[in-house]
C-alpha positions as a Markdown table, in Angstrom:
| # | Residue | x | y | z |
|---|---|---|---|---|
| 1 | Unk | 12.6 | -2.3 | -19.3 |
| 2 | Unk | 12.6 | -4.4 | -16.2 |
| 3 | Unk | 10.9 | -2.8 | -13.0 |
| 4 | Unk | 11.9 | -3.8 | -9.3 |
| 5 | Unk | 8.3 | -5.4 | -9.1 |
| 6 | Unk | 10.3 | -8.1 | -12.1 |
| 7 | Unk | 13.4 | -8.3 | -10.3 |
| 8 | Unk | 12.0 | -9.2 | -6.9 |
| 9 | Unk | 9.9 | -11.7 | -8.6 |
| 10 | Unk | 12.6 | -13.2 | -10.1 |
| 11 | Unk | 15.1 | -13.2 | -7.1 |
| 12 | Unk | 12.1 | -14.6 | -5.4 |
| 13 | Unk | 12.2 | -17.2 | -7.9 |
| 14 | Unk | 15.9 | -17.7 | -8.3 |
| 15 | Unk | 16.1 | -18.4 | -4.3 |
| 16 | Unk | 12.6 | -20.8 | -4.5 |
| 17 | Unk | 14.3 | -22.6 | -7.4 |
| 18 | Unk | 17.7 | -23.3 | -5.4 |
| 19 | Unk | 16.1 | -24.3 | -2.5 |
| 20 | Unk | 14.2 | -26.8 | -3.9 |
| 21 | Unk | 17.3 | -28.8 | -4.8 |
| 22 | Unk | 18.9 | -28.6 | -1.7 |
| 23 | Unk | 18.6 | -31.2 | 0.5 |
| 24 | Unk | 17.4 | -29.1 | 3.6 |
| 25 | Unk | 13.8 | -28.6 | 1.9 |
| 26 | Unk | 12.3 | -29.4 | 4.4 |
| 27 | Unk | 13.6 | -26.9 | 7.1 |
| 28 | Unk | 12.9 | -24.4 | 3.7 |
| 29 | Unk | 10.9 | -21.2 | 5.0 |
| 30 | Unk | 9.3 | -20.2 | 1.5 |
| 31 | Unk | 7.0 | -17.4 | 3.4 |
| 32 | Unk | 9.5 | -15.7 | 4.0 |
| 33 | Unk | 10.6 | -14.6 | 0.3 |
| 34 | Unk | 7.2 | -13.0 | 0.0 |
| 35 | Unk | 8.5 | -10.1 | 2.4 |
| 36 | Unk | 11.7 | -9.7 | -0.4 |
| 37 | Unk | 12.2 | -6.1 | -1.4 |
| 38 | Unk | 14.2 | -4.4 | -3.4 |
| 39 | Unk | 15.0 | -0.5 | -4.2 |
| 40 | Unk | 18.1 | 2.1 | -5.2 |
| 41 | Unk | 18.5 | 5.6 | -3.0 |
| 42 | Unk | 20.9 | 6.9 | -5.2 |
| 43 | Unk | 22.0 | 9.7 | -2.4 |
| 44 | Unk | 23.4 | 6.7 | -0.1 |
| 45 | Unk | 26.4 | 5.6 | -1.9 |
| 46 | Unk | 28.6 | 7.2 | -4.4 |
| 47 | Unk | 28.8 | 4.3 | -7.0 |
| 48 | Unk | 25.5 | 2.4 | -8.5 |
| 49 | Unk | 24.1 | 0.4 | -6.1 |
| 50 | Unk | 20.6 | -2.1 | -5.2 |
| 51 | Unk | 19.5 | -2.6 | -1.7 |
| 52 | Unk | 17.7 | -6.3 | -1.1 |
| 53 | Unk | 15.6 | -7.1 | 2.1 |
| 54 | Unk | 14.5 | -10.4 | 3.0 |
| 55 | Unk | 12.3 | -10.5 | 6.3 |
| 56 | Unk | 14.4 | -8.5 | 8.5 |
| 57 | Unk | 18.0 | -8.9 | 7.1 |
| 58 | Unk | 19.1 | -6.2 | 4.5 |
| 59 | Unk | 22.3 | -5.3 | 2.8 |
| 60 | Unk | 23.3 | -3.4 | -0.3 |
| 61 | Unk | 26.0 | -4.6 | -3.3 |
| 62 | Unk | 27.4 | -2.6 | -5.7 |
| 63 | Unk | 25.7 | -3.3 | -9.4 |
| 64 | Unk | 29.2 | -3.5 | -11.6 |
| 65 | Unk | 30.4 | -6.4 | -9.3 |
| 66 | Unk | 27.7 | -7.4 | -7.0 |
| 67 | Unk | 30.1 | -6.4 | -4.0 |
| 68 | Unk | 28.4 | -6.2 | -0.6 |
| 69 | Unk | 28.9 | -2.5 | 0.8 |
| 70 | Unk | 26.5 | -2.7 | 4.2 |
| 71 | Unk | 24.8 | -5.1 | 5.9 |
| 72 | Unk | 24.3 | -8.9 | 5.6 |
| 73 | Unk | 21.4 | -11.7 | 4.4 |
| 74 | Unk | 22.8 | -14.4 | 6.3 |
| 75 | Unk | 22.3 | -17.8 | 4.4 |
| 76 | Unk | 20.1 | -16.0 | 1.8 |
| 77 | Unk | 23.3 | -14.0 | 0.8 |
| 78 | Unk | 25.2 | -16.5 | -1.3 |
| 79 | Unk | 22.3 | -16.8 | -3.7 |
| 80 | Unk | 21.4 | -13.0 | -4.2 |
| 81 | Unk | 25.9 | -13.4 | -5.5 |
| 82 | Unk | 24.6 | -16.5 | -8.0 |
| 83 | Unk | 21.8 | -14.7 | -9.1 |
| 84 | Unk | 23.3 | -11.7 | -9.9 |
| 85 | Unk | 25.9 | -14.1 | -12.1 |
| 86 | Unk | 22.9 | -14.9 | -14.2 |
| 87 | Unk | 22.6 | -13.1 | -18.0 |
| 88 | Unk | 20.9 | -10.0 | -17.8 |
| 89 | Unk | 20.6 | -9.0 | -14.4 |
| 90 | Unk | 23.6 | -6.7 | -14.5 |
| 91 | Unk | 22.3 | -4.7 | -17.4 |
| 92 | Unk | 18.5 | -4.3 | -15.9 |
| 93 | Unk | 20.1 | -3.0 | -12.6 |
| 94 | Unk | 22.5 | -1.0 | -14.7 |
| 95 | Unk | 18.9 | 0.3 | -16.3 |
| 96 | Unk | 17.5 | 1.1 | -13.2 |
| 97 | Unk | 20.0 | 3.1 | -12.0 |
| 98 | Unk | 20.2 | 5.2 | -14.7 |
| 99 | Unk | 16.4 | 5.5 | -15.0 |
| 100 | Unk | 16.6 | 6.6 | -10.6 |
| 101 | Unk | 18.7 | 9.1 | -11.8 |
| 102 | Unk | 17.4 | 10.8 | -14.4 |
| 103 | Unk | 14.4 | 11.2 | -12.4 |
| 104 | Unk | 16.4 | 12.3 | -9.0 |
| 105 | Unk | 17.9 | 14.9 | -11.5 |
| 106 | Unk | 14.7 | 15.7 | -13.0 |
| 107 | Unk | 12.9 | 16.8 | -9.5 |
| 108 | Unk | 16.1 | 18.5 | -8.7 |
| 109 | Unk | 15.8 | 20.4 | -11.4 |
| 110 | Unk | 12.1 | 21.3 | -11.2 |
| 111 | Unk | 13.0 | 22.1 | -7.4 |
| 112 | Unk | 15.4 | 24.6 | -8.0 |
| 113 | Unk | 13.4 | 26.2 | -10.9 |
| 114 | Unk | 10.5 | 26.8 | -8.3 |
| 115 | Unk | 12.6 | 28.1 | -5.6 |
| 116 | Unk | 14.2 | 30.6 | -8.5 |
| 117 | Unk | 11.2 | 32.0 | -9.8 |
């Protein structure tokens, strides 16, 4: 199973990889992408969600269709939307959600079973 350690990587990648095509290269500021984070808080929103930071812009799309729900990345944005379009990166999201979860639940549960007893 994917970790966000993989995904960051490969967003970090993804965005490298683009970039180098374009013709702007030059005015490219590749530093930057080593400040890229990602995460879930599962208690923000409602539906599945992944939160991406890069330098000081941050915004947060849904996982089924990589809708944006807060926030913004600027120029950064469109390619965080064509990476998500890539096979795969649906499903590990989808995995690390549930996974988030699970664990949220499981605390919760050891919580309340220390507080009863």
């Amino acid at each position: 199973m994917a970790t966000f350690k993989d995904l960051e990587d490969n967003l970090k990648s993804f965005i490298i990889s683009e970039q180098s095509d374009a013709h702007n290269i030059r005015t490219a500021n590749i530093a930057k992408y080593n400040n890229l984070k990602m995460w879930i808080d599962v208690t923000k929103y409602s539906q599945p969600h992944f939160y991406v930071r890069i330098s000081i812009s941050e915004a947060v799309f849904t996982i089924n269709e990589c809708m944006k729900l807060s926030g913004g990345l600027g120029y950064e944005e469109r390619f965080v939307y064509k990476w998500f379009g890539r096979i795969g990166i649906k499903d590990k999201l989808k995995d690390l959600w549930t996974t988030t979860e699970l664990e949220r639940g499981d605390i919760a549960s050891i919580k309340k079973e220390e507080q009863s007893s």
